[in-house]
C-alpha positions in Angstrom: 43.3 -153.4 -43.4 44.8 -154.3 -39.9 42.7 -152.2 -37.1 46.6 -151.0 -36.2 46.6 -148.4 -38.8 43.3 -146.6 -38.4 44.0 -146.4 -34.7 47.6 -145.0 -35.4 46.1 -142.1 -38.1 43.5 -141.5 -35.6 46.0 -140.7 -32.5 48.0 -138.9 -35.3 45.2 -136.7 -36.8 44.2 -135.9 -33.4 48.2 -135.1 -32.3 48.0 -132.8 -35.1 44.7 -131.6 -33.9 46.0 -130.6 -30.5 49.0 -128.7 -32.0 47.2 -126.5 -34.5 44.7 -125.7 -32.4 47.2 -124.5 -30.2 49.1 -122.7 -32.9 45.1 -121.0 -34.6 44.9 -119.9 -31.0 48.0 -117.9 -30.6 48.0 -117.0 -34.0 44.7 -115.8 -34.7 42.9 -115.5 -31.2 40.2 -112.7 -32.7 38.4 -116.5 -34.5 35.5 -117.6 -32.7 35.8 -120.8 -31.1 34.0 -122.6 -34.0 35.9 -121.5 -36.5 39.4 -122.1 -34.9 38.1 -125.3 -34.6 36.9 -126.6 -37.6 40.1 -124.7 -39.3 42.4 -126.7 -37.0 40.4 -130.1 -37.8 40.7 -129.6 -41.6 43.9 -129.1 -42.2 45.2 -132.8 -42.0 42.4 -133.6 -44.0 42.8 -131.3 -46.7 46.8 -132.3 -47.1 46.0 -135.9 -47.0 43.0 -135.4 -49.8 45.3 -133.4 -52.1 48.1 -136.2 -51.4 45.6 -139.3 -52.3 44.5 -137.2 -55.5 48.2 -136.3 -56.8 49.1 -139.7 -56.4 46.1 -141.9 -58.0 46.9 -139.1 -61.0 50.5 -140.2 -60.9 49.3 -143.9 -60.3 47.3 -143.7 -63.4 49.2 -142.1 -66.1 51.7 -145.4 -65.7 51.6 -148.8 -66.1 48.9 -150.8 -67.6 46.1 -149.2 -68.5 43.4 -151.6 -66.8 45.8 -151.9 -63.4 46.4 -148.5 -63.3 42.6 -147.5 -63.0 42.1 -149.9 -60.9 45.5 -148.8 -58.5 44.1 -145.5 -59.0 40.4 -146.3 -57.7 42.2 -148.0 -54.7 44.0 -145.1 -53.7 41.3 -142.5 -54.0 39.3 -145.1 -51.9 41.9 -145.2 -48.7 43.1 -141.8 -49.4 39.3 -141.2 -48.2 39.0 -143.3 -45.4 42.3 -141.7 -44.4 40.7 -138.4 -44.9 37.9 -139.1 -43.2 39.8 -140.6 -40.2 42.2 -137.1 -40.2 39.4 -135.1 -40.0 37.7 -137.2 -37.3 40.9 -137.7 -35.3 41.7 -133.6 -35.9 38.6 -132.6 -34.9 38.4 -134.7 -31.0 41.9 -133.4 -30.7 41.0 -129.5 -31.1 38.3 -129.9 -28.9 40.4 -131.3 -26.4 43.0 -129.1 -26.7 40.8 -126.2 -26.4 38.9 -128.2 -23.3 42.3 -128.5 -21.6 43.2 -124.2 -22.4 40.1 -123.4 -21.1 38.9 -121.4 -24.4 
């Protein structure tokens, strides 16, 4: 996988970072400062997880049965790294966002 993606969902995750930590804090302001963050940081995450999952389930009810496990494997495998990347990416960006408001 070309270093180009994984920078681009990293700067992605934490854009999304910075904006839902901006949206926790107006919304629910009474959150400690841990919690608003770690909810801010796993939200990506948990989309992009339940994404991979529904499609390596699509992936593998069609098609061969030997390619399709093996499509399905593949998917669940970057649909990972692409989680773990989200909720790395989502996580600098909260804290920076909340660095920058001062909260």
């Amino acid at each position: 996988m070309a270093w180009t993606y994984i920078i681009a969902a990293f700067l992605l995750a934490a854009t999304m970072g910075m904006a839902i930590a901006s949206l926790i804090a107006s919304i629910r302001p009474q959150w400690s400062r841990a919690r608003r963050l770690l909810v801010s940081a796993a939200v990506l995450p948990g989309v992009t997880l339940a994404a991979a999952l529904l499609l390596a389930l699509y992936v593998r009810g069609h098609g061969d049965p030997s390619m399709s496990d093996l499509a399905a494997a593949a998917v669940v495998r970057l649909g990972g790294l692409f989680t773990a990347i989200a909720f790395a990416g989502g996580l600098a960006g909260a804290a920076v966002s909340r660095r920058r408001r001062g909260r």
